[in-house]
N, C-alpha and C positions, 0 to 999 in steps of 0.2 A: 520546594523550589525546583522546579523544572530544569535539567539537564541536558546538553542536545546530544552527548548519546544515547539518551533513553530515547528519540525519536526513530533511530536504527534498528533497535530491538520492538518498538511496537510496531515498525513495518515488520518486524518478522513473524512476531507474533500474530500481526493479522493473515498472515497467508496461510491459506486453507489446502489441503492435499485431497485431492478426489479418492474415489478409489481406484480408480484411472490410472491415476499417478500426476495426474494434469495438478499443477501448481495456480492458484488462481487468489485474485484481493480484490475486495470491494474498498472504495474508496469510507463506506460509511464505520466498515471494519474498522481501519486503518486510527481514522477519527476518534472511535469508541478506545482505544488501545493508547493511541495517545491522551486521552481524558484520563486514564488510571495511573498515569505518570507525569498529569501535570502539565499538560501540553491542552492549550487548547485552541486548534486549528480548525479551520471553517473546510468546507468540502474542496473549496476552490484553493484553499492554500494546500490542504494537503496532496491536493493532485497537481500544481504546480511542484510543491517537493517531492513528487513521485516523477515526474517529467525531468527535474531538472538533476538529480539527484541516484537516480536507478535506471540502470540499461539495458537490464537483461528481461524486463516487464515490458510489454503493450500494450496499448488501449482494447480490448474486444469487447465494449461496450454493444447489447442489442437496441440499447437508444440515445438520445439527445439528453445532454443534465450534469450536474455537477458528480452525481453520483455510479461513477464511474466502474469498471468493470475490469484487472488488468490481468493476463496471464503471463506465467512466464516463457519465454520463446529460449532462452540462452542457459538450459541446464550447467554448463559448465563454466558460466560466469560465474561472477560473484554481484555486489551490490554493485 
C-alpha cells in the first residue's frame, strides 16, 4: 500500500549529484523511484508534484515533453 511519504523520499532518491556538484532530476527518474514504492504516477503527475510541491528545483529542460529535466537552484533550501 502506497504511502505519501514515501513520495518525498523517491524525490530524493531520484536526484543525481554530478561530479560538478550540480544537483539534477529527471522527471522519468522520479517516476521509476516512485514505482518501487508503490506510487504510480504518469510524467505529467509527477511533474505537476514537482511544480506544486518543491521550490528549490527548476525546470532546465533542453526540450519540449513531459519528461522533464529539473536542477536544483536553492542549496540552502529544503524541499
Amino acid at each position: 500500500m502506497p504511502r505519501r511519504y514515501d513520495i518525498e523520499a523517491a524525490f530524493r532518491s531520484a536526484v543525481v549529484v554530478e561530479p560538478s556538484g550540480r544537483r539534477t532530476l529527471r522527471t522519468v527518474d522520479f517516476v521509476r523511484e516512485l514505482k518501487k514504492v508503490n506510487w504510480d504516477f504518469s510524467l505529467r503527475d509527477a511533474n505537476a508534484w514537482i511544480e506544486a510541491s518543491v521550490s528549490t528545483f527548476r525546470d532546465i529542460s533542453p526540450a519540449e515533453g513531459e519528461d522533464r529535466l529539473f536542477m536544483l537552484y536553492n542549496p540552502n533550501g529544503g524541499l
